[in-house]
C-alpha positions as CSV (number, residue, x, y, z in Angstrom):
1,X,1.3,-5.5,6.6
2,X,0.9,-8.8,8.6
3,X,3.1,-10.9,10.3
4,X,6.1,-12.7,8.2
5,X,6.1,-15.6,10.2
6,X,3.6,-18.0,8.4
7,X,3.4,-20.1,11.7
8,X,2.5,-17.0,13.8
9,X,0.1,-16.0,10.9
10,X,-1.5,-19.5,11.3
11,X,-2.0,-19.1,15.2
12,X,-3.9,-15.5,15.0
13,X,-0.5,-14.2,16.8
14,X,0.5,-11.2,14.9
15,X,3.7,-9.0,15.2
16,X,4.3,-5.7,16.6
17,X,5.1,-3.0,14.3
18,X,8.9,-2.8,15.0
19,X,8.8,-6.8,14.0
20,X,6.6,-5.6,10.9
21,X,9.0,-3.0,9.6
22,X,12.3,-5.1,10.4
23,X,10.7,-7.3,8.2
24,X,9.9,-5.1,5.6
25,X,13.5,-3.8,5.2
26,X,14.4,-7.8,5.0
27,X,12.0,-8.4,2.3
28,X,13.3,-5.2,1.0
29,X,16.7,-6.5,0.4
30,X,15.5,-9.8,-0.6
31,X,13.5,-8.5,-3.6
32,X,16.0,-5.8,-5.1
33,X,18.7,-8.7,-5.2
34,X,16.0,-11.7,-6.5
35,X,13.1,-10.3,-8.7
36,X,14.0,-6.4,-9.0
37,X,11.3,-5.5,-11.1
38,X,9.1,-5.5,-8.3
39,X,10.8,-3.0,-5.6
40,X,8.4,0.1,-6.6
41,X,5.7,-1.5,-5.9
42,X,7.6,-3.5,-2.2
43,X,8.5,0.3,-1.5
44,X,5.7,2.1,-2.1
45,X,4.1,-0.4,0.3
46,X,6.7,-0.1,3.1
47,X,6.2,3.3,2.6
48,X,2.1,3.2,2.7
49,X,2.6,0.5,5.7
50,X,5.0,3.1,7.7
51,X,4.8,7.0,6.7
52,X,6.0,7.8,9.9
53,X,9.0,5.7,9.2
54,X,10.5,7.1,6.3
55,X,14.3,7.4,7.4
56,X,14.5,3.6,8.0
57,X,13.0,2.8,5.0
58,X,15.3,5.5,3.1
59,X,18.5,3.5,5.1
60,X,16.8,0.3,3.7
61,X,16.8,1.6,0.6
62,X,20.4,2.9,0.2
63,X,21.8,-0.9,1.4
64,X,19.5,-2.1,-1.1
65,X,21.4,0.3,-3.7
66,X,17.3,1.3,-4.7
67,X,17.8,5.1,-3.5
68,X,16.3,6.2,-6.7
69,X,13.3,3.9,-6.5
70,X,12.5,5.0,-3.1
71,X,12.9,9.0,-4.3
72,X,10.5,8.2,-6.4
73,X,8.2,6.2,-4.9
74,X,8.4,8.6,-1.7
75,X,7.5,11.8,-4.2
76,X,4.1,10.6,-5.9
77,X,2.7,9.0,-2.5
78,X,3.9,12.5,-0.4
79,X,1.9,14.0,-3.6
80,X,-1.4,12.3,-3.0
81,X,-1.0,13.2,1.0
82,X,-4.1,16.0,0.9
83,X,-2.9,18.7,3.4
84,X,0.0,21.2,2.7
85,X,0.9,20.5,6.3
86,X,1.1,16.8,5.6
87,X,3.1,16.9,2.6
88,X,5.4,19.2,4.6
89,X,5.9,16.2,7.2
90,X,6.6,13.7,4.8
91,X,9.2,16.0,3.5
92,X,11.0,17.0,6.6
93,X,11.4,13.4,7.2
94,X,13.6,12.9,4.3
95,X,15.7,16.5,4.7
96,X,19.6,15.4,6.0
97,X,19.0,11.5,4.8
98,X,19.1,12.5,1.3
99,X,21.4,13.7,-0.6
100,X,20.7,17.4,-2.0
101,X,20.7,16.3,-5.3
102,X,17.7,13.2,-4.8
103,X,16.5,15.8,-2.5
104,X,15.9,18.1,-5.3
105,X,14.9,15.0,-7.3
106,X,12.1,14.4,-4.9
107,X,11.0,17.9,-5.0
108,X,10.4,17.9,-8.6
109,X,8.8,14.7,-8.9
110,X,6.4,15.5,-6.3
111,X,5.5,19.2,-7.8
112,X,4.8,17.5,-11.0
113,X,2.6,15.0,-9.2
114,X,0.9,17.3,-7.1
115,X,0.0,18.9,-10.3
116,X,-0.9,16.0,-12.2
117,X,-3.3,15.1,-9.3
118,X,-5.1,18.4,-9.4
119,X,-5.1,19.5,-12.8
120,X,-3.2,22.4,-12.2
């Protein structure tokens, strides 16, 4: 992710990655009221951009009334992540911001995709 600020952008001065990911949670908000269809793919770039960032994306999300979206997007990306011990980070990240019931949600999802992914 680069710099919002097209002025900074045209100067070579770039944010810092707090700046970035305030941002990002700005543009989140923006595009689920404006052009909706294309919050999966905003998310699962947020989430992409900042993996390490997940509870303040999740919060993003919930203002943004997209909580399912970001389940979602969260489960296939945590899929693709090629350790056990990785995938296991990614998840502990999201235990106590979710609910039980999207956290089951994003348990399934990402079983099935981790299947999908290795033919299994």
């Amino acid at each position: 992710m680069s710099c919002c600020n097209p002025h900074r952008e045209r100067v070579e001065l770039s944010c810092d990655v707090n700046q970035q990911l305030a941002c990002g949670m700005s543009a989140l908000q923006w595009i689920a009221d404006r052009d909706p269809h294309q919050v999966p793919q905003f998310l699962a770039s947020l989430i992409n951009t900042f993996p390490t960032n997940l509870a303040l994306i999740r919060q993003a999300a919930l203002r943004a009334a997209v909580v399912p979206v970001f389940v979602q997007r969260a489960a296939l990306i945590c899929a693709a992540l090629p350790t056990k011990s990785e995938r296991h980070d990614f998840r502990r990240q999201l235990e106590g911001g979710l609910t039980p019931a999207d956290l089951e949600c994003f348990d399934q999802l990402m079983s099935a995709e981790w299947r999908r992914l290795r033919g299994k």
